[in-house]
Wavefront OBJ file of the C-alpha trace (Angstrom):
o trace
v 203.473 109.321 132.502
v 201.493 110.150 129.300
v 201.536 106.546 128.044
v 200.493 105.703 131.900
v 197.500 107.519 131.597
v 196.853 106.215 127.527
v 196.467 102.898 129.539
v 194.677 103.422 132.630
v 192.274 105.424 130.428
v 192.462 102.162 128.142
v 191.623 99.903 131.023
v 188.876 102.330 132.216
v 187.532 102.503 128.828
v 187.055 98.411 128.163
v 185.916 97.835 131.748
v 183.273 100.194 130.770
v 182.420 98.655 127.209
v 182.142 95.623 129.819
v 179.719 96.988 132.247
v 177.756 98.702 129.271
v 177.830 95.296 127.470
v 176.779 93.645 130.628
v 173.944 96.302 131.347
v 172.432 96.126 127.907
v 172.630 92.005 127.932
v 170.535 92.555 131.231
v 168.025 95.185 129.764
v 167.630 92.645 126.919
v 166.957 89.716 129.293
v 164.545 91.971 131.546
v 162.466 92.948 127.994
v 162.108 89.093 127.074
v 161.081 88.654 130.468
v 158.705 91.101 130.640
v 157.466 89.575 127.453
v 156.747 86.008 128.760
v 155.279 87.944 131.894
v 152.962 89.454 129.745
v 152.139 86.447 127.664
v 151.482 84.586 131.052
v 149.460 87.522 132.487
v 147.223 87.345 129.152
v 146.792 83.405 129.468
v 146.445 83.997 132.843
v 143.126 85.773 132.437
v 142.115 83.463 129.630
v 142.499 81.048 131.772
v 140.745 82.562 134.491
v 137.370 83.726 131.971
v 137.718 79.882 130.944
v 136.996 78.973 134.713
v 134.609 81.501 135.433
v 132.450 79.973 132.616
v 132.828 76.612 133.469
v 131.781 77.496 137.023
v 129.073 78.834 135.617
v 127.912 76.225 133.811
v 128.583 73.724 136.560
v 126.578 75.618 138.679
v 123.540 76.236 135.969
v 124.241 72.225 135.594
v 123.751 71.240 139.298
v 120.229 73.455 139.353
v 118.549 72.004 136.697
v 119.767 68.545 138.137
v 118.711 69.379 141.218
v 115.421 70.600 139.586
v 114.600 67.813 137.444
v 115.269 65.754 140.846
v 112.914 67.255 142.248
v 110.030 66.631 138.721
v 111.298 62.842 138.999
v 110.983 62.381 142.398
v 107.014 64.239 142.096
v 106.354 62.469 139.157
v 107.146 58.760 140.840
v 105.376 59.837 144.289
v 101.912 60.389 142.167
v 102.825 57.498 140.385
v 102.881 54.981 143.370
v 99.793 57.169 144.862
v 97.817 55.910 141.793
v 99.634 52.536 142.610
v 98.285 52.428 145.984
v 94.579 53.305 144.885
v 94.430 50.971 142.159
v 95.829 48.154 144.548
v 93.689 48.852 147.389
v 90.574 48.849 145.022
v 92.092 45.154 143.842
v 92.322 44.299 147.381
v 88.771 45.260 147.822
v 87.464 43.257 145.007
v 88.811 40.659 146.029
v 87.997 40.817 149.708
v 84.239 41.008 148.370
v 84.792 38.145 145.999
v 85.832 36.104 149.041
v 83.144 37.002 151.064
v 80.992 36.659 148.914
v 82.474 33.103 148.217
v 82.742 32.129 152.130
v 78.764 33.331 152.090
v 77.626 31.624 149.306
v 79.519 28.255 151.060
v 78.190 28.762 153.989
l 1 2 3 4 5 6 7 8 9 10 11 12 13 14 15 16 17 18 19 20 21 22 23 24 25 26 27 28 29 30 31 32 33 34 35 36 37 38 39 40 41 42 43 44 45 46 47 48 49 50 51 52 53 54 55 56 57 58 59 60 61 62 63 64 65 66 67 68 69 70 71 72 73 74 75 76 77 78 79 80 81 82 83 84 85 86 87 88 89 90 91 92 93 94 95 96 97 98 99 100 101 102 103 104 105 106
C-alpha cells in the first residue's frame, strides 16, 4: 500500500511539474505578448501624432490655396478691367478715326 501511495504521489507530482510547466510557458507567452502590445500601442500613437500633423498641414495647405485663389482670381479680374478700358478707349479712337474719315469723304 506504501509503494501505492510512492506512485500515486509520483503521478500527482509530474502531472503537476506538467501543469506548472504549462502555466509558466503561458505566463511567458502572455509577457511577450504584452510586449508586442505595447510596442504596437507606442507605434500606434506615433502613428496617430504622424496623422494629426499631416492633417494639419493639409488643412494649413488647402487655406493658403484657397487664399491665393482667391489673390489670383482678384488679380486677373483688375487685370481684364484695365483690359476692357484700354480696349474700349481703342474702340473709341477708332470710331472717331472713321468718322472722321466718312466726314472728310463726304
Amino acid at each position: 500500500m506504501a509503494g501505492q501511495n510512492d506512485t500515486q504521489l509520483d503521478r500527482i507530482e509530474g502531472l503537476l511539474s506538467q501543469v506548472l510547466d504549462r502555466l509558466s510557458r503561458m505566463e511567458e507567452r502572455q509577457n511577450a505578448q504584452s510586449a508586442q502590445l505595447e510596442s504596437q500601442r507606442a507605434q500606434l500613437t506615433e502613428h496617430s501624432q504622424r496623422l494629426r500633423d499631416i492633417e494639419l498641414q493639409h488643412a494649413v495647405s488647402v487655406a493658403t490655396t484657397k487664399q491665393e485663389g482667391k489673390r489670383l482670381l482678384g488679380r486677373w479680374g483688375a487685370m481684364f478691367s484695365i483690359f476692357l478700358v484700354i480696349l474700349g478707349a481703342i474702340g473709341s479712337l477708332i470710331s472717331k478715326a472713321v468718322l472722321e474719315l466718312i466726314k472728310g469723304a463726304s
